[in-house]
C-alpha positions as CSV (number, residue, x, y, z in Angstrom):
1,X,0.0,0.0,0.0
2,X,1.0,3.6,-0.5
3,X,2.3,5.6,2.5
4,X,-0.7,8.0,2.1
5,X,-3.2,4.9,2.7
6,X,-1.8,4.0,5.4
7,X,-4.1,6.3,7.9
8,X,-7.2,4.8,6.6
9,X,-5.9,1.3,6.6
10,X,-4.9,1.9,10.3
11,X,-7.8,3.9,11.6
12,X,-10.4,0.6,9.8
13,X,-7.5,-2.3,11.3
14,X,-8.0,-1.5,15.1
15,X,-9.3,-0.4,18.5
16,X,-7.5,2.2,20.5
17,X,-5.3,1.8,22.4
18,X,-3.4,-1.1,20.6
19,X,-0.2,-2.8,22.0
20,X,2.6,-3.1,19.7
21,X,2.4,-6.7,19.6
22,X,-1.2,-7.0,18.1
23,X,-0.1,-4.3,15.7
24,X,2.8,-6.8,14.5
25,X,1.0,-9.7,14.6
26,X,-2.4,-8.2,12.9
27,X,-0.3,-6.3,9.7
28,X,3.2,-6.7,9.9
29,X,3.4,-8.4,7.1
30,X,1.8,-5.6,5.0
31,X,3.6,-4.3,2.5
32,X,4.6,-0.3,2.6
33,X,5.6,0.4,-1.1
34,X,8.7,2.9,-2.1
35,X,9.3,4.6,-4.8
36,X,11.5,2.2,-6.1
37,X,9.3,-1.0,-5.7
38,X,12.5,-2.8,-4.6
39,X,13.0,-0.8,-1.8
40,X,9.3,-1.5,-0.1
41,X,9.0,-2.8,3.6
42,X,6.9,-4.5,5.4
43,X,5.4,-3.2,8.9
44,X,7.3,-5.4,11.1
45,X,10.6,-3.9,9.5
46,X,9.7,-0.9,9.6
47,X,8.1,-1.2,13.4
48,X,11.5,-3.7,15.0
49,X,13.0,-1.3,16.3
50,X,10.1,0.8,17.7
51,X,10.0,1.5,21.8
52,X,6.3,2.2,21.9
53,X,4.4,-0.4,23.9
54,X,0.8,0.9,22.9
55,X,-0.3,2.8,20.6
56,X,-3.5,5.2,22.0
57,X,-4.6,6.4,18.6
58,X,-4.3,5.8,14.9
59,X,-2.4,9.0,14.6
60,X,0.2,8.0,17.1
61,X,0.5,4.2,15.0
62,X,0.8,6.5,11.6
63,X,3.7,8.6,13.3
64,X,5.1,5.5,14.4
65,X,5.5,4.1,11.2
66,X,6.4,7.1,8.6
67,X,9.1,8.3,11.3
68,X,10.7,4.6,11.0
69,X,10.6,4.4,7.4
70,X,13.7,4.0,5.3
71,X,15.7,7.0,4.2
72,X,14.6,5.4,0.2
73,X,10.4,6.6,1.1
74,X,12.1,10.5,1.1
75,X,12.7,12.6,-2.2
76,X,15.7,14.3,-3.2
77,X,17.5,14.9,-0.2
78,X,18.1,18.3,0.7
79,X,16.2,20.0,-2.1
80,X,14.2,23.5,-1.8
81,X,12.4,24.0,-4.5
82,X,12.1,27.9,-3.2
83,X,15.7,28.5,-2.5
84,X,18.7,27.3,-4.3
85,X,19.9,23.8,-4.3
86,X,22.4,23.0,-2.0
87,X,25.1,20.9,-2.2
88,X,26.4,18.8,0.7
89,X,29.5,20.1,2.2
90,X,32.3,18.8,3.9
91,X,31.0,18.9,7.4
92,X,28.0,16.1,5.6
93,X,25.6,19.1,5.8
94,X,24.0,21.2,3.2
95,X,25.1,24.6,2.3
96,X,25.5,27.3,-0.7
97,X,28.3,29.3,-1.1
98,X,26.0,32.3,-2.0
99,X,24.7,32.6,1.8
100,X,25.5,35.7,2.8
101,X,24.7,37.5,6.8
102,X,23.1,40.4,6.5
């Protein structure tokens, strides 16, 4: 399913609170698709690593999930389409040499 699905799907799979368990065993093996199809994970990857026990809405399962997803769910990394593009620096983070303090 597509990431933007995914609050429907939730909100229709379950009755709050849920424990993390139930979640896993319910839809873990639901598939969350990438960009690049060959890149998609399942909700038990994406949820191993997750410390919440329950889980007292939807809302909080959904924020669960999309802040544990793979770096490969994100677009171009570091690109503003209202500012200039940035390049990644030598420190590893962005910057343009036409900032200037005013």
């Amino acid at each position: 399913m597509k990431p933007s699905q995914l609050p429907t799907y939730l909100e229709s799979e379950f009755e709050y609170p849920v424990e993390h368990e139930t979640v896993l065993d319910q839809i873990g093996a639901a598939t969350i698709d990438a960009p690049d199809d060959s890149d998609s994970q399942t909700i038990d990857e994406v949820l191993e690593y997750d410390n919440d026990v329950t889980y007292e809405t939807a809302d909080d399962l959904f924020d669960s999930i999309i802040g544990n997803l793979d770096d490969d769910y994100i677009g171009r990394k570091f690109y503003d389409d209202r500012g200039p593009n940035v390049e990644e620096g030598d420190g590893g983070t962005p910057h343009d040499d036409r900032d200037e303090s005013f």
